[in-house]
N, CA, C and O of each residue as an XYZ file, in Angstrom:
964
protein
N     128.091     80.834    105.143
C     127.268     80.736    103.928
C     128.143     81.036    102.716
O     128.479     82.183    102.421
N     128.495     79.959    102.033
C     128.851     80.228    100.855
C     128.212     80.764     99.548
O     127.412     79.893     99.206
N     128.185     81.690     98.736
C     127.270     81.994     97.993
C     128.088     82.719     96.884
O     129.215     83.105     97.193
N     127.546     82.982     95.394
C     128.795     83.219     94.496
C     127.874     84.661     94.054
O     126.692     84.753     94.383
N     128.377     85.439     93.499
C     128.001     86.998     93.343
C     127.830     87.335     94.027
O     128.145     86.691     95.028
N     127.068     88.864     94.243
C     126.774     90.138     95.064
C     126.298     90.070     96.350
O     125.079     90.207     96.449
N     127.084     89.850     97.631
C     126.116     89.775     99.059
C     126.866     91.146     99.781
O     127.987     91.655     99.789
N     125.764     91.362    100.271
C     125.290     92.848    100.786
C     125.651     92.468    102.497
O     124.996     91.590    103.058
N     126.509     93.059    103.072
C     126.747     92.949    104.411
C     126.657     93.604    105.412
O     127.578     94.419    105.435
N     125.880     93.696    106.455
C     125.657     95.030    107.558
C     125.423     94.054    109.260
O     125.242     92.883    109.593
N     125.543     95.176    109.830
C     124.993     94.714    111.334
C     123.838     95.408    111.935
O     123.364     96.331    111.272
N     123.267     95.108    113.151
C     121.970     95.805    113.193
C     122.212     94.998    114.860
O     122.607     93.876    115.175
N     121.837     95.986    115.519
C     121.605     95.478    117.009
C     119.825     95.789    117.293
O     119.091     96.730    116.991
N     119.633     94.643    117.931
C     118.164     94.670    118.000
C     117.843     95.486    119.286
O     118.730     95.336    120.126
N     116.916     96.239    119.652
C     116.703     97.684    120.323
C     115.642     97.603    121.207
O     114.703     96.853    120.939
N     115.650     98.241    122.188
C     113.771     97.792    122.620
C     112.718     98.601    121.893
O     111.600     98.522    122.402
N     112.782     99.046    121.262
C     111.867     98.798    120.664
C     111.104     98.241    119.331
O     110.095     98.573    118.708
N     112.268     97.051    119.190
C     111.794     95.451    118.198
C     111.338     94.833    119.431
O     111.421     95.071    118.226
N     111.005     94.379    120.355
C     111.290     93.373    121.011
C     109.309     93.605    121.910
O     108.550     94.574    121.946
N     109.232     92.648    122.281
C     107.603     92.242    122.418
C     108.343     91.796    124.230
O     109.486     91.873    124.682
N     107.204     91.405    124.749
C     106.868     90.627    126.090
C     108.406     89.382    125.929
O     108.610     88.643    124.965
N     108.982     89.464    126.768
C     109.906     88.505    126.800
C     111.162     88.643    126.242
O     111.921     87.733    126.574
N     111.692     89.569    125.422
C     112.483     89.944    124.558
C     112.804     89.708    123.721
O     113.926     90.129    123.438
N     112.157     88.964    122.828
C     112.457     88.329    121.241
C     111.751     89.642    120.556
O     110.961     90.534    120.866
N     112.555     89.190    119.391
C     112.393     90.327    117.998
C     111.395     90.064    117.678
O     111.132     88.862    117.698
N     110.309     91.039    117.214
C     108.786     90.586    117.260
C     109.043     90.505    115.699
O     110.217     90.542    115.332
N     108.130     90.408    114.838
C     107.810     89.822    113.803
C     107.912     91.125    112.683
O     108.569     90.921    111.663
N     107.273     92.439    112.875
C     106.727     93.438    112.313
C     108.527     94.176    112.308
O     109.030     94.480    111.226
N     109.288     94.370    113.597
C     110.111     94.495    113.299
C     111.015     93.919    112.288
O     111.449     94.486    111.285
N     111.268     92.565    112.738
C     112.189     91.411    111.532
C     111.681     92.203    110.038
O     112.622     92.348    109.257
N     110.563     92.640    109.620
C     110.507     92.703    108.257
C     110.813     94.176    108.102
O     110.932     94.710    107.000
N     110.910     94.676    109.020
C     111.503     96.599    108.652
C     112.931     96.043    108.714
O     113.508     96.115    107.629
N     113.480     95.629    109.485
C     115.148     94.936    108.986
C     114.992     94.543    107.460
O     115.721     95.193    106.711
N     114.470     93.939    107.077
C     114.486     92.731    105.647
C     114.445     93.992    105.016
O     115.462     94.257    104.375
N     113.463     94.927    105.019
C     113.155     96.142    103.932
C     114.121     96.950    103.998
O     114.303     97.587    102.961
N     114.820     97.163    104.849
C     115.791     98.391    105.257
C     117.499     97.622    104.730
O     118.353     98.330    104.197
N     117.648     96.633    104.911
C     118.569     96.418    104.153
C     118.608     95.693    103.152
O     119.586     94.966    102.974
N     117.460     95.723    102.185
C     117.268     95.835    101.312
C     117.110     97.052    100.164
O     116.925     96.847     98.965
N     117.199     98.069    100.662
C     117.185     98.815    100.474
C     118.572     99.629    100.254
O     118.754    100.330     99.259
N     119.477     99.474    101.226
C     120.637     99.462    101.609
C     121.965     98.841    100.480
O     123.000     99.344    100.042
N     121.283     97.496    100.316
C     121.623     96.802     99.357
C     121.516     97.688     97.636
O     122.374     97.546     96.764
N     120.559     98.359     97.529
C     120.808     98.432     95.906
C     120.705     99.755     96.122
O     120.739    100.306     95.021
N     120.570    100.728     97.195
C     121.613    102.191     97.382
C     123.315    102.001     96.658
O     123.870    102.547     95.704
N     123.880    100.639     97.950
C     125.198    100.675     97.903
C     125.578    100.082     96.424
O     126.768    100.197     96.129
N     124.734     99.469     95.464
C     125.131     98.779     94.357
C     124.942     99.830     93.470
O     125.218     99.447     92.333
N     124.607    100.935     93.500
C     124.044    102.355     92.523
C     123.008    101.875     91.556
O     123.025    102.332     90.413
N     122.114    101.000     91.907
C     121.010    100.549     90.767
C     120.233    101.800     90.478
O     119.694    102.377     91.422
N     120.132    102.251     89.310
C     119.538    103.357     89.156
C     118.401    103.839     88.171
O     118.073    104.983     87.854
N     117.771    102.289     87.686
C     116.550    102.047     86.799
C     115.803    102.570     87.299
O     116.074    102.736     88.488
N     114.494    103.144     86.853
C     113.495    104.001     87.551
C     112.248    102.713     87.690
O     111.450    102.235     86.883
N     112.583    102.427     89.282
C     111.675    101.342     89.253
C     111.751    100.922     90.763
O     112.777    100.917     91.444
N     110.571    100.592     91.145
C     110.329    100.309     93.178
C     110.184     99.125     93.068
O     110.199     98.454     92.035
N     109.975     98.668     94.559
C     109.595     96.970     94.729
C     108.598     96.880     95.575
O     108.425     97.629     96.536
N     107.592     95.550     95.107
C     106.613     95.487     95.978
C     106.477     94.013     96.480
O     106.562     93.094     95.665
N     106.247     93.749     97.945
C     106.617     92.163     98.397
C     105.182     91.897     97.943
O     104.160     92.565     98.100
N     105.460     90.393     97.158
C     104.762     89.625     97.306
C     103.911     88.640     97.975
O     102.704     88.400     98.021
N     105.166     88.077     98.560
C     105.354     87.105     99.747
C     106.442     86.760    100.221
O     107.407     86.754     99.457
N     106.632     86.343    101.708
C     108.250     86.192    102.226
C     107.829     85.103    103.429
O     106.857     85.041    104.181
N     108.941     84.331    103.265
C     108.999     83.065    104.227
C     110.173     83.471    105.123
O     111.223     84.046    104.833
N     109.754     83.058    106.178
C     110.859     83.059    107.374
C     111.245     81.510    108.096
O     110.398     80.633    108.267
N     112.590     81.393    108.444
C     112.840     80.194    108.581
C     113.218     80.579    110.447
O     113.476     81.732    110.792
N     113.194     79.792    111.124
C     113.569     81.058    112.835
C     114.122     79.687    113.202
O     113.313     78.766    113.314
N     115.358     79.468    113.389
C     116.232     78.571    114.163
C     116.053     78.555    116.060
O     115.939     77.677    116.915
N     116.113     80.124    116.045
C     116.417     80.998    117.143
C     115.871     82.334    116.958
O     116.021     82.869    115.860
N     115.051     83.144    118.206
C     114.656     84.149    118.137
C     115.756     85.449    118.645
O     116.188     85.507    119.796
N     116.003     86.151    117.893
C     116.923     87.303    118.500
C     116.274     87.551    119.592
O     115.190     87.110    119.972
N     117.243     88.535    120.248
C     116.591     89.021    121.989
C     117.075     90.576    121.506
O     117.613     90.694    120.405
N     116.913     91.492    122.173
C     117.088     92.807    122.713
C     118.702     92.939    122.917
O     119.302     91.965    123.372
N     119.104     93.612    122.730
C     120.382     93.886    122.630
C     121.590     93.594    121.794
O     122.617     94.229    121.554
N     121.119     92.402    121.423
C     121.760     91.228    120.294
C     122.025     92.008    119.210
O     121.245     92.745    118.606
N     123.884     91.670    118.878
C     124.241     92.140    117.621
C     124.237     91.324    116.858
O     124.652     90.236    117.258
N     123.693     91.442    115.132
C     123.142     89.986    114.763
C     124.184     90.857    113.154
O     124.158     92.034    112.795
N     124.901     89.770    112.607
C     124.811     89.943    111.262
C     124.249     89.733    110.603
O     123.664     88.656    110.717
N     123.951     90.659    109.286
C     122.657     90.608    108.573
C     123.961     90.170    107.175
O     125.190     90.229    107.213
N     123.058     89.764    106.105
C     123.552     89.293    105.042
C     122.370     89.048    103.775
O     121.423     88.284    103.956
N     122.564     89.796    102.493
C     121.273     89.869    101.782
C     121.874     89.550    100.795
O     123.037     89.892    100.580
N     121.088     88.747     99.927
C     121.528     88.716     97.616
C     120.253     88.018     97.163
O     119.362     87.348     97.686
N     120.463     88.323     96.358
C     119.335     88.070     94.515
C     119.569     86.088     95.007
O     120.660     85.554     95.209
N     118.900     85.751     95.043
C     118.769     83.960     94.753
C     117.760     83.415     94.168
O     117.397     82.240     94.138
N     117.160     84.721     93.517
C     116.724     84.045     91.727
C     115.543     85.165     91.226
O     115.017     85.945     92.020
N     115.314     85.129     90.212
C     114.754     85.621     89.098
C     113.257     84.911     88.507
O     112.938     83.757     88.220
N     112.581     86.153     88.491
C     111.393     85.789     87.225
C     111.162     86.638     86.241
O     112.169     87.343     86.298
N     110.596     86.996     85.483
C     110.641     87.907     84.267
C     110.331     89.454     84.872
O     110.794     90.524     84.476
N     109.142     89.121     86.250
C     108.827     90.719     86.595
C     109.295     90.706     88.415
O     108.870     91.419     89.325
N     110.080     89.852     88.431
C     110.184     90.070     90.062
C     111.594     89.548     89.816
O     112.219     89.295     88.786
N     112.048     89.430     91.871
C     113.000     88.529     92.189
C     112.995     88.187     93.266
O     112.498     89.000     94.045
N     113.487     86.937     93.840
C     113.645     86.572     95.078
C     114.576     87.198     95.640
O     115.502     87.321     94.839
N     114.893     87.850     97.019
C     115.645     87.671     97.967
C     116.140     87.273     99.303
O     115.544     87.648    100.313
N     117.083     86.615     99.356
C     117.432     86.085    100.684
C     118.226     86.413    101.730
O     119.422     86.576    101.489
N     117.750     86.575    103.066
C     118.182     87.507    104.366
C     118.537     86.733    104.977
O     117.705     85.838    105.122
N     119.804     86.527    105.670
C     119.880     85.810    106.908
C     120.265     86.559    108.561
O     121.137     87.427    108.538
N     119.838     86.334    109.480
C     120.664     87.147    110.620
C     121.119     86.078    111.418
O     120.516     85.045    111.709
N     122.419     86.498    111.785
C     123.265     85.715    112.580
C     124.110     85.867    114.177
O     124.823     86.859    114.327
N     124.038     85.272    114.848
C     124.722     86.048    116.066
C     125.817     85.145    116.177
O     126.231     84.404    115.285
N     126.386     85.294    117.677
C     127.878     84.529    117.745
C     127.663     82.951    117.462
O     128.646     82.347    117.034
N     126.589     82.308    117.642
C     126.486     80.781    117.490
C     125.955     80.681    116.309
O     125.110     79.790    116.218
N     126.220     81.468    115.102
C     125.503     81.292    114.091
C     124.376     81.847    113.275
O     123.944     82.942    113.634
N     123.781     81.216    112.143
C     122.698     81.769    112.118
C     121.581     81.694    112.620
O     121.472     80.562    113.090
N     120.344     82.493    112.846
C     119.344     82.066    113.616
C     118.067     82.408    112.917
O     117.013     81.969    113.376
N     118.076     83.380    111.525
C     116.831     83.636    111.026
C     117.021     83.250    109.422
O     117.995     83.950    109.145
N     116.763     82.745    108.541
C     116.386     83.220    107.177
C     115.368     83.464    106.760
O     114.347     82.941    107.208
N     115.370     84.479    105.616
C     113.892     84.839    105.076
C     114.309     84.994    103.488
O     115.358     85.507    103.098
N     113.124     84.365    102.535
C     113.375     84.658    101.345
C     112.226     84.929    100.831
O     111.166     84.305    100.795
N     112.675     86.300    100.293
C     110.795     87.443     99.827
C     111.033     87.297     98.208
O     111.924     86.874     97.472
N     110.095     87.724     98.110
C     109.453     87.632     96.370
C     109.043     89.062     96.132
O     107.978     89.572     96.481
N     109.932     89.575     95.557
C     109.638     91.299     95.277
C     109.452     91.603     93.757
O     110.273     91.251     92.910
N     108.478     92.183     93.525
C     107.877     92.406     92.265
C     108.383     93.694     91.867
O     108.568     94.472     92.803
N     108.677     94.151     90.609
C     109.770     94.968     89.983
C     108.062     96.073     89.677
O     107.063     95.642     89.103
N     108.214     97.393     90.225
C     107.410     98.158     89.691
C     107.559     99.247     88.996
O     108.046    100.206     89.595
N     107.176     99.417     87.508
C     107.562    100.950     86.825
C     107.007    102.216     87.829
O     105.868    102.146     88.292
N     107.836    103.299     88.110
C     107.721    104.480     88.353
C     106.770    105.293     88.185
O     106.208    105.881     89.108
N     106.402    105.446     86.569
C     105.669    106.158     85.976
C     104.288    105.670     85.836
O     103.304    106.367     85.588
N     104.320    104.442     86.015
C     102.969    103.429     85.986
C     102.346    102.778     87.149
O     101.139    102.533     87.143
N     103.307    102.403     88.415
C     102.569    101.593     88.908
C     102.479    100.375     88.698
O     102.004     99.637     89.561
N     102.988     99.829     87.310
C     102.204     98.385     86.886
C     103.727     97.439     86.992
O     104.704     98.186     86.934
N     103.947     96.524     87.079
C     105.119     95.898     86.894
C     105.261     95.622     85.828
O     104.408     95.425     84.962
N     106.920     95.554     85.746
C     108.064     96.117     84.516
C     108.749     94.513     84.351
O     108.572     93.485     85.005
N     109.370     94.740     83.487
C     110.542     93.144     83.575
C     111.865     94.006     84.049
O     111.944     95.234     84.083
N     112.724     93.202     84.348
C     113.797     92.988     85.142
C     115.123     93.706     84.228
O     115.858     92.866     83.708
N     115.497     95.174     83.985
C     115.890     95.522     83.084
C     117.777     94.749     82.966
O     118.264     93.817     83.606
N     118.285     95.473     82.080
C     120.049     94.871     82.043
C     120.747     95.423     83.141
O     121.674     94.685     83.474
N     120.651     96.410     83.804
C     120.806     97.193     84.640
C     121.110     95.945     86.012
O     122.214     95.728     86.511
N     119.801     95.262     86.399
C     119.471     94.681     87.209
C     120.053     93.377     86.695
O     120.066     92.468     87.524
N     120.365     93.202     85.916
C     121.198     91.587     85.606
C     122.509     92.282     85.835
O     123.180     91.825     86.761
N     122.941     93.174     85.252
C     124.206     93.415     85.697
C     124.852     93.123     87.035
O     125.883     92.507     87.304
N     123.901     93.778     87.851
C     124.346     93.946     88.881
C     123.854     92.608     89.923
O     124.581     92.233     90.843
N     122.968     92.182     89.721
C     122.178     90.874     90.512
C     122.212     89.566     89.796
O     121.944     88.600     90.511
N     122.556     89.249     88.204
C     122.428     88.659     87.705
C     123.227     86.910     88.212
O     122.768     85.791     88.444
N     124.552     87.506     88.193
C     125.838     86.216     88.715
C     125.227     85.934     90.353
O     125.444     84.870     90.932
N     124.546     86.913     90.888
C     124.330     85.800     92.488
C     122.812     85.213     92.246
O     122.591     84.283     93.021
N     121.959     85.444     91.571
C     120.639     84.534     91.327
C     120.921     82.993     90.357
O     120.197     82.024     90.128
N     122.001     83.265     90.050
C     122.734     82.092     89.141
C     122.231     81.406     87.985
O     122.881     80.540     87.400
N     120.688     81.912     87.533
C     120.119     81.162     86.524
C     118.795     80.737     87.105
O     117.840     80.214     86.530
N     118.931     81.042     88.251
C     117.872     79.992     89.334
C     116.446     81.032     88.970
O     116.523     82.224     89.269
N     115.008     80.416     88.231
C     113.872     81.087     88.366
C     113.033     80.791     89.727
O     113.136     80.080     90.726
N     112.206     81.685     89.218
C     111.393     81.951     91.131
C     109.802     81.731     90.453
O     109.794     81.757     89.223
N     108.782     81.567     90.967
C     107.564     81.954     90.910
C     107.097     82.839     91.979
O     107.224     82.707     93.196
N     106.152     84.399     90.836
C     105.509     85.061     92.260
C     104.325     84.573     92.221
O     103.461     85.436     92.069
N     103.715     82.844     92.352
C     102.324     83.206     92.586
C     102.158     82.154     93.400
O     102.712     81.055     93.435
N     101.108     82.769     94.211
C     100.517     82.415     95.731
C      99.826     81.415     96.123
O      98.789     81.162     95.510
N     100.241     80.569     97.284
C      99.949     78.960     96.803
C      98.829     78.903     98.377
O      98.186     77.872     98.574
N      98.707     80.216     99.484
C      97.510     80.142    100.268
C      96.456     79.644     99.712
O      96.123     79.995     98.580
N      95.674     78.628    100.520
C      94.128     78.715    100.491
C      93.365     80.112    100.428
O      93.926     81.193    100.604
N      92.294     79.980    100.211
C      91.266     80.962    101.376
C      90.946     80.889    102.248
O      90.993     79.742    102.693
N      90.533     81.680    102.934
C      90.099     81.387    104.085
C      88.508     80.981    103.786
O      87.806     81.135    102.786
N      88.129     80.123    105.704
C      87.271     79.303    105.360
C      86.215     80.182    104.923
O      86.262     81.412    104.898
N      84.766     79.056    104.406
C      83.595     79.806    103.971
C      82.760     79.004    104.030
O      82.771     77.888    103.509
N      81.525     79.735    105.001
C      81.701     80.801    105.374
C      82.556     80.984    106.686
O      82.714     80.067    107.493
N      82.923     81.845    106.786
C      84.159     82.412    108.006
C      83.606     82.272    109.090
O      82.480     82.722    109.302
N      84.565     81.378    110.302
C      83.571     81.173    111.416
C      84.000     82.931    112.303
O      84.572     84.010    112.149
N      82.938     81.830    113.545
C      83.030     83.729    114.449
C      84.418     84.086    114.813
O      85.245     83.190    114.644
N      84.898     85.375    115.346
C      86.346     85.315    115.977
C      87.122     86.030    115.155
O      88.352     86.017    115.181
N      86.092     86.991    114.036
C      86.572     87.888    112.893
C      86.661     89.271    114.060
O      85.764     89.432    114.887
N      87.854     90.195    113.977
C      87.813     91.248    114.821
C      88.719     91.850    114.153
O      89.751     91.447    113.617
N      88.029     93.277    114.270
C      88.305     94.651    113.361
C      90.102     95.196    113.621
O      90.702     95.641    114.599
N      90.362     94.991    112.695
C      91.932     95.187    112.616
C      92.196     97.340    111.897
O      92.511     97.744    110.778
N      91.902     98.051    113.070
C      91.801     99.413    112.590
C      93.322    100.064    112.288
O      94.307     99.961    113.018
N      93.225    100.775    110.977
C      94.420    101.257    110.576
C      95.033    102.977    110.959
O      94.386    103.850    111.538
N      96.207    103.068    110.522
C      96.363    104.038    111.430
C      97.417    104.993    110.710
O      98.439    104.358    110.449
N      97.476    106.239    110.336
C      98.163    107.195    109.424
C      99.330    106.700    109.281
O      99.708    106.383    108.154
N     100.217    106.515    110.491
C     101.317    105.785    110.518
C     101.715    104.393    109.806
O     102.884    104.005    109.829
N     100.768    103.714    109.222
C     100.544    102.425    108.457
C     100.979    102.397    107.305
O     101.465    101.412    106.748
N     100.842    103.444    106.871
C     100.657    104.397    104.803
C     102.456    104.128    104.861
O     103.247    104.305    105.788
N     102.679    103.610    103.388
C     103.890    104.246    103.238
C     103.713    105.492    102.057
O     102.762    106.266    101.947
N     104.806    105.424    101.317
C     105.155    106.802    100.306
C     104.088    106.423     99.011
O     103.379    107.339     98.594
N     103.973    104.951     98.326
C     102.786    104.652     97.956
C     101.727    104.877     97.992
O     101.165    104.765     96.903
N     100.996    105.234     98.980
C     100.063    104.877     99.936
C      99.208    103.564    100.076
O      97.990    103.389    100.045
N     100.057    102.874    100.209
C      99.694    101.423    101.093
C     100.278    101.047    101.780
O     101.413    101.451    102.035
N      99.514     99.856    102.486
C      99.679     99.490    104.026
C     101.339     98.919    103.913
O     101.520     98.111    103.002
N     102.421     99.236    104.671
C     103.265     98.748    104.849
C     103.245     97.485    105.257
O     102.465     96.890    106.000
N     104.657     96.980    104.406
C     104.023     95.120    104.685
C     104.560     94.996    106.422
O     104.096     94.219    107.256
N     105.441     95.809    106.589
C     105.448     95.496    108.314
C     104.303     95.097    109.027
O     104.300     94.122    109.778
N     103.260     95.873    108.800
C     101.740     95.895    109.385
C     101.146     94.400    109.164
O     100.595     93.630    109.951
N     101.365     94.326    108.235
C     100.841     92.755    108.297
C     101.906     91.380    108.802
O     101.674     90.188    108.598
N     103.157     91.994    109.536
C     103.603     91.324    110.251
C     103.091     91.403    112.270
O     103.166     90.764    113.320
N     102.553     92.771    111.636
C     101.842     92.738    113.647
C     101.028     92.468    113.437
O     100.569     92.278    114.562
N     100.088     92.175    112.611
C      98.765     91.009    112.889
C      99.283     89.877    113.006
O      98.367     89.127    113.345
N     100.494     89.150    112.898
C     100.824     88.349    113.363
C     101.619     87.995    114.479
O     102.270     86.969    114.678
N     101.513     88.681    114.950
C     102.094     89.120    116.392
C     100.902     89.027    117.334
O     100.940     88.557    118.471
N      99.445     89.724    116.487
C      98.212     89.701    117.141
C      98.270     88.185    117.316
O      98.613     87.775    118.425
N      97.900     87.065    116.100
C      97.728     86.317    115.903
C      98.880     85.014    116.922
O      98.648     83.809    116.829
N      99.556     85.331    117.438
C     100.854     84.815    118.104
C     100.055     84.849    119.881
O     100.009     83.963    120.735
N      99.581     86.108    119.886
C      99.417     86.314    120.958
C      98.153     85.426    121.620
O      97.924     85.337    122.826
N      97.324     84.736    120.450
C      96.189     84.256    120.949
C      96.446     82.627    121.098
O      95.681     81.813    121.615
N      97.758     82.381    120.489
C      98.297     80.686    120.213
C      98.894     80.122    121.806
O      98.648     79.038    122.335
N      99.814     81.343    122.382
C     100.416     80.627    122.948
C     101.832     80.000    122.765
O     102.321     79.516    123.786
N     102.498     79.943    121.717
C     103.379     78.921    121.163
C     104.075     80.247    120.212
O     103.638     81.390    120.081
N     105.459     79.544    119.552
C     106.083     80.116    118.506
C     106.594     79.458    117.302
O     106.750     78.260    117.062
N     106.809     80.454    116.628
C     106.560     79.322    115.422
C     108.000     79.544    114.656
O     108.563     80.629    114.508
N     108.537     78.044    114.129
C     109.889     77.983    113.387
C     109.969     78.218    112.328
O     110.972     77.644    111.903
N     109.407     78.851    111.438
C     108.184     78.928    110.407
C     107.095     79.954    110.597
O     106.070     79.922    111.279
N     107.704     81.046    109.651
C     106.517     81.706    109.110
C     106.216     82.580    107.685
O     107.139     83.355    107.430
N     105.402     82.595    106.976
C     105.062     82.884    105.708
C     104.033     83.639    105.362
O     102.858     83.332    105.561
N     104.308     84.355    104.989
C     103.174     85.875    104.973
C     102.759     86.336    103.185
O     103.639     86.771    102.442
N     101.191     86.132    102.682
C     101.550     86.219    100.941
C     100.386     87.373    101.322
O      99.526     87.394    102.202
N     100.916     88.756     99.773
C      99.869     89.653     99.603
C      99.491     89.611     98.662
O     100.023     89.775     97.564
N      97.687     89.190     99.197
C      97.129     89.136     98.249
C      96.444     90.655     97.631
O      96.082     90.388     96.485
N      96.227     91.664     97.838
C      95.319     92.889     97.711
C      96.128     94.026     98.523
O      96.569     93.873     99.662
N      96.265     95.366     97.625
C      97.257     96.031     97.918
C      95.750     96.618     99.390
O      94.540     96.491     99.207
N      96.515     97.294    100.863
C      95.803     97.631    101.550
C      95.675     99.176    101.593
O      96.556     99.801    102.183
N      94.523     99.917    100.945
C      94.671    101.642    100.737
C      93.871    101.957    101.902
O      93.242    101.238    102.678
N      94.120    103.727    101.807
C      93.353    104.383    102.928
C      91.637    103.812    102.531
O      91.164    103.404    101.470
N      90.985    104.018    103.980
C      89.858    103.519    103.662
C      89.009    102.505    104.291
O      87.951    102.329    104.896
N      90.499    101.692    103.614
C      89.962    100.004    103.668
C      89.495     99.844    105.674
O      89.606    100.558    106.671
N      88.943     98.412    105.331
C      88.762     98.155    107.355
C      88.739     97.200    107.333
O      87.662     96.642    107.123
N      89.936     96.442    107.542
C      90.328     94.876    107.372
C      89.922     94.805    109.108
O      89.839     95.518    110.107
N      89.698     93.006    108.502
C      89.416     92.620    109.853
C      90.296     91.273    110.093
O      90.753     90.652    109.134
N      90.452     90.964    111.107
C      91.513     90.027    111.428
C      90.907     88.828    111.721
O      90.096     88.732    112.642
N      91.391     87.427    110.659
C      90.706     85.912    111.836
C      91.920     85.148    111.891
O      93.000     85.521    111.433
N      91.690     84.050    112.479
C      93.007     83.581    113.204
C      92.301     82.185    113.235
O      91.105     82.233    113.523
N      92.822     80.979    112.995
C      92.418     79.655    112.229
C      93.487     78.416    113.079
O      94.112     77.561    112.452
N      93.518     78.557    114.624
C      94.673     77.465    114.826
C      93.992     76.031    114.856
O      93.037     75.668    115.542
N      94.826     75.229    113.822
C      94.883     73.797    113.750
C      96.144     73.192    114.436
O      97.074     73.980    114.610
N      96.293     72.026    114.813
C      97.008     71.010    115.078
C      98.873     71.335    114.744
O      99.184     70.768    113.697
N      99.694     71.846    115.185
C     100.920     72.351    114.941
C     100.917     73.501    114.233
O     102.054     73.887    113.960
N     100.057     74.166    113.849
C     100.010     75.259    113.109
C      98.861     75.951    113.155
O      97.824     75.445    113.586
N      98.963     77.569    112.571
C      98.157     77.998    112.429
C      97.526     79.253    111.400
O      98.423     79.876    110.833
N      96.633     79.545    111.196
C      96.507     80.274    109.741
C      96.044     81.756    110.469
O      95.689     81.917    111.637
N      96.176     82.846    109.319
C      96.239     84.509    109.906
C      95.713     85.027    108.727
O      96.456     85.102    107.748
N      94.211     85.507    108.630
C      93.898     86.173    107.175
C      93.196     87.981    107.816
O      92.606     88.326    108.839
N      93.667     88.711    106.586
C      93.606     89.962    106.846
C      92.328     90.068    105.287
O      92.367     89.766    104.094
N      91.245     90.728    106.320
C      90.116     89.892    105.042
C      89.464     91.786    104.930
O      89.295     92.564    105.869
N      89.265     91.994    103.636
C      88.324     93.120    103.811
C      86.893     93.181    104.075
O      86.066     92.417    103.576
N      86.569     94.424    105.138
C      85.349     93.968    105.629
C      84.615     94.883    105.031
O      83.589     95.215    105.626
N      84.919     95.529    103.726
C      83.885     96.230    102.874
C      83.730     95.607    101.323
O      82.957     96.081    100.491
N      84.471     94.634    101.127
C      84.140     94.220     99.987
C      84.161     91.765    100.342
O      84.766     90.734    100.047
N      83.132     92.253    101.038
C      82.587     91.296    101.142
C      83.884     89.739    102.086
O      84.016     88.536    101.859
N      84.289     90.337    102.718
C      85.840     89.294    103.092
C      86.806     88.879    102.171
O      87.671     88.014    102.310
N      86.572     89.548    101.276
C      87.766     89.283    100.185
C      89.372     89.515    101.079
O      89.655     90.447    101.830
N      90.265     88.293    100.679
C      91.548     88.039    101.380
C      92.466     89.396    101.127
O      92.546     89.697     99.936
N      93.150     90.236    102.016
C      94.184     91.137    101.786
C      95.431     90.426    102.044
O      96.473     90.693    101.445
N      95.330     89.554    102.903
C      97.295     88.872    103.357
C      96.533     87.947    104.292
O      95.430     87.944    104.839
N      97.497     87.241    104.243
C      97.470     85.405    104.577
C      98.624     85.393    105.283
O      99.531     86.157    104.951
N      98.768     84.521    106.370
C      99.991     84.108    106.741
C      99.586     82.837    107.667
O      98.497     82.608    108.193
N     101.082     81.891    107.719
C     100.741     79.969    107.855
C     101.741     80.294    108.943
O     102.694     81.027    108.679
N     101.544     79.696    110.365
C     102.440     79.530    111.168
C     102.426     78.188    111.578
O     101.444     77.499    111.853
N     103.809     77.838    111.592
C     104.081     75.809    111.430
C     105.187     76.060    113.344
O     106.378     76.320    113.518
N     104.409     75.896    114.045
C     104.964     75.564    115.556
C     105.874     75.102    115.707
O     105.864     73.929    115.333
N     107.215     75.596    116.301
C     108.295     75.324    116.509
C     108.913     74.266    117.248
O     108.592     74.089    118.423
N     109.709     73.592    116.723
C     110.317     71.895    117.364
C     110.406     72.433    118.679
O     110.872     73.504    119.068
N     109.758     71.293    119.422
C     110.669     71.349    120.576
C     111.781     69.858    121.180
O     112.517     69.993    122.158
């Protein structure tokens, strides 16, 4: 991968406990990788604006599923900009190459507020030359889910361990509902895309539906106290064979 500014480089051996029925890297894991060296990434760059990130949405591209044991190179940078967020792009790679990309949409949040900030000089400094000029959009191009919602809605219960330092649902979590959602298909998918719509707090009691059509299939995390209003969406597009 050729790429011009700041890329962030690490390794990561996948462990049993990423790994599901069969030994591929389950899904919920892949995105604690994405967060963790991401994280890693603007430790080692000393970014030091007073300001967090919150995913928007992140697409995964899956060539190949890691297995258990697999030492995979990881590789992260800025590949573009919007006024209050930025894209970033992950790839993991093993000896034949690469086998995963993912590119998330992380929203820039003030400290003191909560509310999102713009993208200070700080953060061009340092991210500016590898996003290259290139803008991003953070907004969310899911449907809804259907309406009214057929049957096959089932209670998705949360669990202390879920909370991060925020207190909301870690976006990992809404990668094992898709793992739930995996488990009822049958199939895997080369292709997958996960958007948040509604931050998930203590409380809440999302419920899970699962929508498979014709090569693909849809995953909505709906609240079941404020009437099915959408919390996270995710599109799974079935893998070539």
């Amino acid at each position: 991968m050729n790429h011009q500014g700041r890329v962030f480089a690490c390794s990561r051996t996948v462990r049993s406990g990423d790994v599901g029925l069969g030994g591929r890297l389950r899904f919920d894991a892949l995105a604690r990788y994405l967060q963790e060296v991401a994280e890693d990434d603007v430790a080692d760059a000393g970014l030091r604006e007073p300001l967090d990130w919150v995913v928007r949405r992140c697409d995964v591209e899956i060539g190949s599923f890691p297995a258990a044991g697999q030492e995979l190179a990881v590789r992260t940078f800025c590949s573009g900009t919007g006024p209050r967020w930025a894209e970033r792009t992950t790839t993991l790679a093993g000896d034949a190459g690469e086998m995963v990309r993912a590119r998330a949409v992380w929203v820039a949040v003030a400290r003191d507020s909560g509310r999102p900030c713009p993208l200070g000089q700080e953060f061009q400094r340092v991210y500016g030359a590898s996003a290259g000029g290139r803008t991003v959009s953070a907004r969310l191009s899911h449907p809804r889910p259907p309406v009214p919602s057929p049957d096959g809605q089932r209670p998705w219960p949360l669990r202390a361990t879920d909370f991060d330092a925020f207190g909301h649902v870690n976006n990992s979590v809404h990668w094992a509902a898709v793992e739930e959602a995996l488990a009822q298909l049958g199939w895997l998918p080369g292709r997958a895309d996960v958007e948040y719509h509604r931050p998930v707090l203590p409380g809440c009691e999302p419920r899970l539906l699962v929508t498979p059509e014709p090569g693909q299939a849809w995953a909505w995390l709906l609240d079941g106290d404020d009437g099915g209003q959408p919390l996270a969406s995710a599109r799974l597009a079935q893998q070539a064979t």
